[in-house]
N, C-alpha and C positions, 0 to 999 in steps of 0.2 A: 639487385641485392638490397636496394634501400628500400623498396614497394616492403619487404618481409622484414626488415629491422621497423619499420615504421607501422605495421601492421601489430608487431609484435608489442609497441609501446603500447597501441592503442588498447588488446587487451591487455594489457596488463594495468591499467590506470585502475585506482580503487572502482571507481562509478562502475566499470563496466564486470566488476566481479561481484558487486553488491548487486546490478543488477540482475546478473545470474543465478543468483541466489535465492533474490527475491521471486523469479520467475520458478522456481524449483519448489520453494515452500509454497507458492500460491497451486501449484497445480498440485501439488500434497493436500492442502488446503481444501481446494474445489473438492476432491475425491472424497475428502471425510464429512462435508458440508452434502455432498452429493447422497451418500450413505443415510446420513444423519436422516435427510429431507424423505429418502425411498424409505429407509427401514426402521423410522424411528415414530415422524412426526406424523407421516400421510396414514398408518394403519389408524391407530387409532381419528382422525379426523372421517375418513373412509367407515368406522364402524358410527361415526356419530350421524354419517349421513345414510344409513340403514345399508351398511354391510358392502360399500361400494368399495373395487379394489381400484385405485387411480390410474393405475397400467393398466386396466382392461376397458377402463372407460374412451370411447373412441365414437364418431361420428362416421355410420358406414356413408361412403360413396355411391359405388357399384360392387356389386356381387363381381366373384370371379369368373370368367369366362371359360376355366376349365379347371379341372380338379388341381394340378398342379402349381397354380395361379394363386397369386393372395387375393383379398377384397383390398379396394380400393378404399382408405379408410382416413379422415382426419384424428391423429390420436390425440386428442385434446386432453385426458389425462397426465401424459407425460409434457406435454407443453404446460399443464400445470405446477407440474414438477421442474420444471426447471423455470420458471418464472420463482418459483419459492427459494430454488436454490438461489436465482440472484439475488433476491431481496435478501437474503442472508449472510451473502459474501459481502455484497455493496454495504448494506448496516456494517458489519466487521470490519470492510476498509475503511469506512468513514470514522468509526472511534479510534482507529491506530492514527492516522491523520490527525485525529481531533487529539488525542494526547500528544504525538508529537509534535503539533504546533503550541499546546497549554506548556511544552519544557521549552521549545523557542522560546515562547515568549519570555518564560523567568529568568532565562538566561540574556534575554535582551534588557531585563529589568535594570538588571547589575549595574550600577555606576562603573564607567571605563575609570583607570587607574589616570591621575593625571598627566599627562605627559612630562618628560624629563625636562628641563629647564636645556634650553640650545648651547651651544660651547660659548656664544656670545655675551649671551643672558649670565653665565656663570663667570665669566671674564668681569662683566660690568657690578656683580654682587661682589665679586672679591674687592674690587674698585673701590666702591661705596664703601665697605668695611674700614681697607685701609685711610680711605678718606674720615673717617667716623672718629677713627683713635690718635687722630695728628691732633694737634690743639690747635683753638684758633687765633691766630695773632689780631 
């Protein structure tokens, strides 16, 4: 019974739901970064390079060996496409990164509050005081 109370701590800690989260918008992420790169950016660069569609650009291998068979084909267009898509992700996670280390840091700027004077330290100020307002003989 303590292997599942212990288990249970463990998801439940903030880290490990932030990180589920973060895993959940990133693959949301990927998909529309994915979209973006197929059906947005590659047409037109395709029409600049005279009418190429990037999915059908491909390096054949070998012919197929029977009608029912594919060619044998490097598709270097879509390894195109997703080289684009990471350069797009990576760019994006490094500005999140890069602004939330730019709020670390201003939060590190802050002057810390000085610390409280020790029970001692306020023992010895009351001390002096009273010592301050005797007269002196």
């Amino acid at each position: 019974m303590g292997l599942v109370k212990e288990f249970k701590a463990f998801v439940m800690k903030g880290n490990i739901i932030d990180l589920a989260v973060a895993v959940i918008i990133g693959a949301a992420f990927g998909k529309i970064v994915s979209s973006f790169v197929a059906d947005v950016l590659m047409p037109p660069i395709g029409i600049l390079l005279g009418g190429v569609d990037f999915t059908d650009l491909m390096i054949p291998l070998q012919k197929a060996a029977t009608e029912g068979e594919e060619d044998v084909v490097i598709r270097i267009g879509v390894f195109i496409q997703n080289i684009i898509d990471f350069l797009i992700i990576a760019f994006s996670v490094f500005m999140v990164i890069k602004a939330y280390q730019s709020t670390q840091k201003k939060e590190e700027e802050k002057p810390a509050p000085p610390p409280e004077p020790s029970k001692e330290e306020k023992l010895l100020a009351e001390i002096r005081d009273i010592l301050k307002e005797r007269p002196v003989n």
